[in-house]
N, C-alpha and C positions, 0 to 999 in steps of 0.2 A: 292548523292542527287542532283537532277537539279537545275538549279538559281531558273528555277519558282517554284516548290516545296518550296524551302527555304522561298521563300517569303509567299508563302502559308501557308506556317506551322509556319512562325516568326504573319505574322497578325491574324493567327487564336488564337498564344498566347496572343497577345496582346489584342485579345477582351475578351477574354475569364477575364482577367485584368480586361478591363473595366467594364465589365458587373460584375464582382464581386466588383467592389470598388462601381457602381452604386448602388448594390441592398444593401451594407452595410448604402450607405450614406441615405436611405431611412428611416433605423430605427434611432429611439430617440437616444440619446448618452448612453450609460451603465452609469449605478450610480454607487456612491460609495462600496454601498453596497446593497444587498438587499435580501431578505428571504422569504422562503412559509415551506409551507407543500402541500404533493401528497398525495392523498389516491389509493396506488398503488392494493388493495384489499379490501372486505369491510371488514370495520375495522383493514386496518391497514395502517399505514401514516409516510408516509419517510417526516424528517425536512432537509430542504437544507439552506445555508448561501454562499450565490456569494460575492465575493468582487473584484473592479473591479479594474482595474492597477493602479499604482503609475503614471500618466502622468500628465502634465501640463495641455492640454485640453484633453476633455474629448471625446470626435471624435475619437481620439487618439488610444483611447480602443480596439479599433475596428482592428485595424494592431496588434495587442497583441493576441498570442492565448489564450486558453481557457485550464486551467489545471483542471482538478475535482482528486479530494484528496477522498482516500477512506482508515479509520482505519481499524486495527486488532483485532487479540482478539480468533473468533469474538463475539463482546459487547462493545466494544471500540469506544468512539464519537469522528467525525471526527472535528464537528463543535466546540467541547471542548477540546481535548488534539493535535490534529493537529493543530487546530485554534493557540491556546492560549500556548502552549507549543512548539510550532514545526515550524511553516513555518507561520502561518498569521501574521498580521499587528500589533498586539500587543500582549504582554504578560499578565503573569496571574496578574501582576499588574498593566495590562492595559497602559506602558510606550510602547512607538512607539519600533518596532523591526527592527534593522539596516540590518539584513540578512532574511527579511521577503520575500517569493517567490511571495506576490503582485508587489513586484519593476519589475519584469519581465514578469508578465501571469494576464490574469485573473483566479483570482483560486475558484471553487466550492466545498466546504466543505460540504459531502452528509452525515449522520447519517444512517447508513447502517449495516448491517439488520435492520430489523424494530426491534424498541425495542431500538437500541442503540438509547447513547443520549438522544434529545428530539423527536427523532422519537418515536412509541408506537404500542400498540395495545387494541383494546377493550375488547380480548379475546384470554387466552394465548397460544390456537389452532392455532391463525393465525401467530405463530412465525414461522420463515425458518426451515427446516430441514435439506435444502442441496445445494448444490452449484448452482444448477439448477435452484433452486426456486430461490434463493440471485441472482441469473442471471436476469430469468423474470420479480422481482419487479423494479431492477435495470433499466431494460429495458422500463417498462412503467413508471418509473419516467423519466427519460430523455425523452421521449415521449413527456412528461407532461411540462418538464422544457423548450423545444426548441416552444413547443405553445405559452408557454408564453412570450418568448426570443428568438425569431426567428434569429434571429443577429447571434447568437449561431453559427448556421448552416450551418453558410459561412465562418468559420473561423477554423483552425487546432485546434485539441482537442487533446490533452496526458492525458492520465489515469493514475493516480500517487498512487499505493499503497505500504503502508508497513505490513512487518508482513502476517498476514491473509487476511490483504485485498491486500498485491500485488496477493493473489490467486484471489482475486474476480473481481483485476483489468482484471487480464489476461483471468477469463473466460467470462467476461461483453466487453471488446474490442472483441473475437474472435467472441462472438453472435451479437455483433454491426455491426462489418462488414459482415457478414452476411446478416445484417438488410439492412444496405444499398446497399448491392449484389440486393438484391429483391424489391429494390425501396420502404421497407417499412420506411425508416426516409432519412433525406435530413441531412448528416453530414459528416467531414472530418476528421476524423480518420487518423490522423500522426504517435501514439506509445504509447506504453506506458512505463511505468517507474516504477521497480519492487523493492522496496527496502526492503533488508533482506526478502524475504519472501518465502511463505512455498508453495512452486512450485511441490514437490515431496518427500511425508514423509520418505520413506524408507532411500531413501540419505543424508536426513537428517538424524536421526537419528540412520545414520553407521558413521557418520563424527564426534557425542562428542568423540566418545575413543582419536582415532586418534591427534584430536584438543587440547585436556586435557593432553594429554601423551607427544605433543612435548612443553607443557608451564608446563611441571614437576607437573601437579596439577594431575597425578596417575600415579602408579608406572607401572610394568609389569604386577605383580599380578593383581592388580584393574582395569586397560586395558583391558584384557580380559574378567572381568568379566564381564566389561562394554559389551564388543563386543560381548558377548554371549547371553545376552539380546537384543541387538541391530538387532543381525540375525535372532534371534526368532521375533522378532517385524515384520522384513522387512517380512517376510517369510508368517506371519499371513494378513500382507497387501495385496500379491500379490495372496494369497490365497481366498480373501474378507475376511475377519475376522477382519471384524474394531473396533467391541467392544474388542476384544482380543488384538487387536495392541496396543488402549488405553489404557489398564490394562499393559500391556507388557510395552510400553513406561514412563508407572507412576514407575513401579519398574525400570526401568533404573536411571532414575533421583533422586528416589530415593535413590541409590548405589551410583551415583554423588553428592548427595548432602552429605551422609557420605565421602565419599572418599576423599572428596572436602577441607573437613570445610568449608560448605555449599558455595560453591563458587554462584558468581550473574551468570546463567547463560544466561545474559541478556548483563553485562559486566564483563568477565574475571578475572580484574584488582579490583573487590570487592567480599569483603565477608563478609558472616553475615550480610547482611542487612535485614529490618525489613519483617517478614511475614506479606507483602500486602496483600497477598491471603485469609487470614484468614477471613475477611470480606464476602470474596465470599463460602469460603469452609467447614464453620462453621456446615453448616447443611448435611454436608457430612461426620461426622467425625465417626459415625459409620458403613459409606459403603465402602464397597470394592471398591468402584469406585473414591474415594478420592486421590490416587496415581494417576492418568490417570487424575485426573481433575486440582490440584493443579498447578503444574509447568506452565501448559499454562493459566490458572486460574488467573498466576500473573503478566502476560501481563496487564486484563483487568483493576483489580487492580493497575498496575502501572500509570494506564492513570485515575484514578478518585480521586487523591489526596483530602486530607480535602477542601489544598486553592481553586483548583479549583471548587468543588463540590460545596464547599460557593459560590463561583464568578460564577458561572452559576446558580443556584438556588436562587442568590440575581441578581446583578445589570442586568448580562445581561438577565435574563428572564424580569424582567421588562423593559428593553430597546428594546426587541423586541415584547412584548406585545400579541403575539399569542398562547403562549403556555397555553391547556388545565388547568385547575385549578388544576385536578386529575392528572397531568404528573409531574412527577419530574425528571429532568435530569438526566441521568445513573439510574434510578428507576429499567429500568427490564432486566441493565447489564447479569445480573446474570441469568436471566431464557432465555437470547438468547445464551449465552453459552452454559447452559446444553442443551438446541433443537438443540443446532448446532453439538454437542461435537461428535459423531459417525459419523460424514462423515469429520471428519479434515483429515481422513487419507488419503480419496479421492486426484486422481492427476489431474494438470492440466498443462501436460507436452505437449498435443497434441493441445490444445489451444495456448500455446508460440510456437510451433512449426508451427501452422496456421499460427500467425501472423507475422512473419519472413519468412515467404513461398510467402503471398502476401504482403511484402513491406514495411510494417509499422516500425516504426524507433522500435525496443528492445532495451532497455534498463535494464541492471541487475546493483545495486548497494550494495555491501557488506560492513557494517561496520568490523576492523580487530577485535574487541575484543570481536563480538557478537558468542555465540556456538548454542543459540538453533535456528537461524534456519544463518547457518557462510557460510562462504566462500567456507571450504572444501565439504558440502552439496552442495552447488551451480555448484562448480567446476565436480562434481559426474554426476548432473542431466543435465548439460550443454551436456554434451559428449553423452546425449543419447535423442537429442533434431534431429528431422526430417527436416533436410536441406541440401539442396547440398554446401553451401558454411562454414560447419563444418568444414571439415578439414582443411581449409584454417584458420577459426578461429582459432584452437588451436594451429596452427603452426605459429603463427603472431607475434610479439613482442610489449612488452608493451611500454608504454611510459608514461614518470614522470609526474605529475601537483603540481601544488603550488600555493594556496590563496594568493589572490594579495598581503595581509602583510606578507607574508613568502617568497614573489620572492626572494627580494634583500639575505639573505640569503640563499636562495636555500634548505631552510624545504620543504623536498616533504611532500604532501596532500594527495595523491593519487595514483593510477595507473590506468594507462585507458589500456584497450584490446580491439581491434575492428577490423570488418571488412563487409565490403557492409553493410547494417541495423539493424547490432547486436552490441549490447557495452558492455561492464564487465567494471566495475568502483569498484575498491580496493580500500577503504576508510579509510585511516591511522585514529589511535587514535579515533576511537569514537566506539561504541555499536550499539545495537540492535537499538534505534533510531538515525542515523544519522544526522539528523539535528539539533538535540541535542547538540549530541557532538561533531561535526565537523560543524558549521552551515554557515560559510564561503566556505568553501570546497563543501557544499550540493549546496551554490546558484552560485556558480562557474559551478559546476557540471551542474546544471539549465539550464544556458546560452549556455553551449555545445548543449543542447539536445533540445533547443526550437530552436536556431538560427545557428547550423555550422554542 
């Protein structure tokens, strides 16, 4: 490149600089916090809760990107079990959280699908049915949120889901850029950030046997039988036969949960813990569709604990003072699950495969001890993801990390795999929610993926 080129192309970044720190310093400074509701359909209304960085001032904000947190399930509230159990700013006993992801981002905690949470509906028609629709409301709430918060729009966004929603993460960024291919939103779409999540069923669930059989929780016999379900399952997926997969998939877990003594397969390392799901599965106890509901069933369950259910439906509904009189928090858990339930089988491998094609940072993150949706699943659907720089990834080497209080001993944390804008993050010692169990190691993880 010529000197004059160079110089050309150094001050055209340089304004380009300017003119984004100008148009930033224009808007008000971000608050602490703050909340709405979209009515992204009539009659039906996504609850959002922003909180803005951990800075001294508040101007500050504004060089922080923008994380939006999107739960699983899906029925699972992001503003309540992500918020308050997971990555926000305080616990369910409302004591400050030392490894909270406000210290580094501003984070938006969206109630997604409609219904979870304090999101709702007026009428139980207007509930999603499928990952498309969970897409479009997605899309005109953000619409909705960057009108209000234009600030938003000039600053890098990662899309953060677990579970169910790293599916909704991955199909809501690949239709976002999109959006912004076609000049219809003004946004900066960085990456997103997929944790444990349910990217491609099949792969998923050919990977319990496997998983179960190298931690001695089934034998050779029980292996099999596992796998023999499993390939009837995948088979009816690629078939379309998604009611059949879910029936298919309930008697696997079924067969897991005998073989098991009832192992968590949520975390490995328990068993026999209490049927959460009963709550949700009660009125399904004479359908054949009971097996295909429950297992995943005890996700949403797991996220709507007494204490929290109290703590959301006492202090903070009255602290944020918006919420409908008729709404109760996780009230219609349960009926966005069953709307949702026949399309979980649905992929969304060619979405991740977009957004690693044009640019955007990937980020996959596995807890070691989670099986329904682990490592081994991940490891399956990775290898059949559309990019020219695969092969390089799988032939790359890992490399160790360790939470800052684990250096000096040399406790590894994790594993990283990477290569050009794809990451595999191996997440020692924790489950199905990582942040949970590992929640040093998660805001470690953070910082890798907002700033290096």
């Amino acid at each position: 490149m010529a000197a004059g080129a160079v110089t050309s192309f150094t001050f055209s970044i340089c304004f380009e600089i300017l003119l984004i720190t100008s148009v930033k310093s224009s808007y008000p400074p971000i608050k602490n916090e703050t909340w709405g509701y979209v009515e992204v359909r009539n009659g039906a209304f996504i609850f959002w809760w922003l909180y803005g960085a951990e800075v001294e001032n508040p101007m500050a904000r504004q060089d922080k990107p923008l994380v939006m947190w999107l739960q699983g399930g899906p029925g699972s509230s992001s503003t309540g079990f992500g918020n308050f159990e997971e990555i926000g700013p305080l616990d369910v006993n409302l004591k400050p959280r030392n490894t909270t992801w406000v210290k580094e981002a501003n984070v938006l905690f969206v109630d997604n699908p409609v219904g979870c949470g304090y999101s709702y509906v007026l009428d139980q028609k207007a509930l999603t049915t499928n990952i498309s629709e969970i897409t479009s409301d997605l899309m005109t709430f953000f619409k909705s949120f960057l009108r209000k918060l234009p600030v938003f729009g000039s600053m890098p966004l990662y899309v953060a889901g677990e579970s169910y929603g790293g599916k909704m993460a991955s199909a809501f960024a690949a239709a976002l850029h999109e959006a912004i291919v076609k000049e219809e939103i003004q946004c900066q779409l960085a990456g997103v950030a997929l944790g444990d999540s349910l990217i491609s069923f099949p792969d998923t669930v050919l990977s319990y046997g496997p998983y179960l059989f190298s931690l001695s929780l089934l034998d050779n016999k029980d292996f099999h039988q596992v796998q023999q379900i499993a390939a009837e399952t995948a088979m009816a997926v690629y078939e379309g036969e998604y009611d059949k997969a879910m029936h298919l998939s309930g008697l696997q877990n079924y067969l897991i949960t005998k073989f098991t003594d009832n192992v968590d397969v949520y975390n490995v390392l328990h068993h026999n813990v209490p049927d959460d799901a009963a709550m949700l599965t009660s009125k399904y106890k004479k359908s054949s569709r009971l097996l295909s509901y429950k297992v995943l069933a005890e996700y949403v369950a797991k996220t709507k604990s007494d204490t929290l259910y109290q703590l959301m439906n006492g202090p903070i509904r009255k602290k944020l003072g918006i919420i409908p009189d008729d709404v109760t928090w996780s009230g219609q858990s349960d009926m966005v699950f069953s709307s949702q339930e026949d399309d979980i089988p649905s992929s969304v491998l060619k979405d991740v495969s977009k957004l690693i094609q044009v640019g955007a940072k990937v980020v996959v993150y596995q807890g070691q001890l989670d099986m329904i949706c682990g490592t081994l699943g991940a490891e399956s659907w990775i290898k059949k993801l559309k990019w020219d720089g695969l092969s390089e990834f799988l032939n790359s080497s890992r490399i160790p990390l360790y939470a800052p209080s684990k250096l000096a001993k040399k406790q590894t944390g994790a594993f990283l795999k990477a290569h050009e804008n794809f990451y595999l993050y191996y997440i020692l010692d924790a489950g199905h929610m990582v942040p949970i169990d590992a929640p040093e190691m998660a805001l470690e993880m953070l910082k890798k993926i907002l700033y290096q």
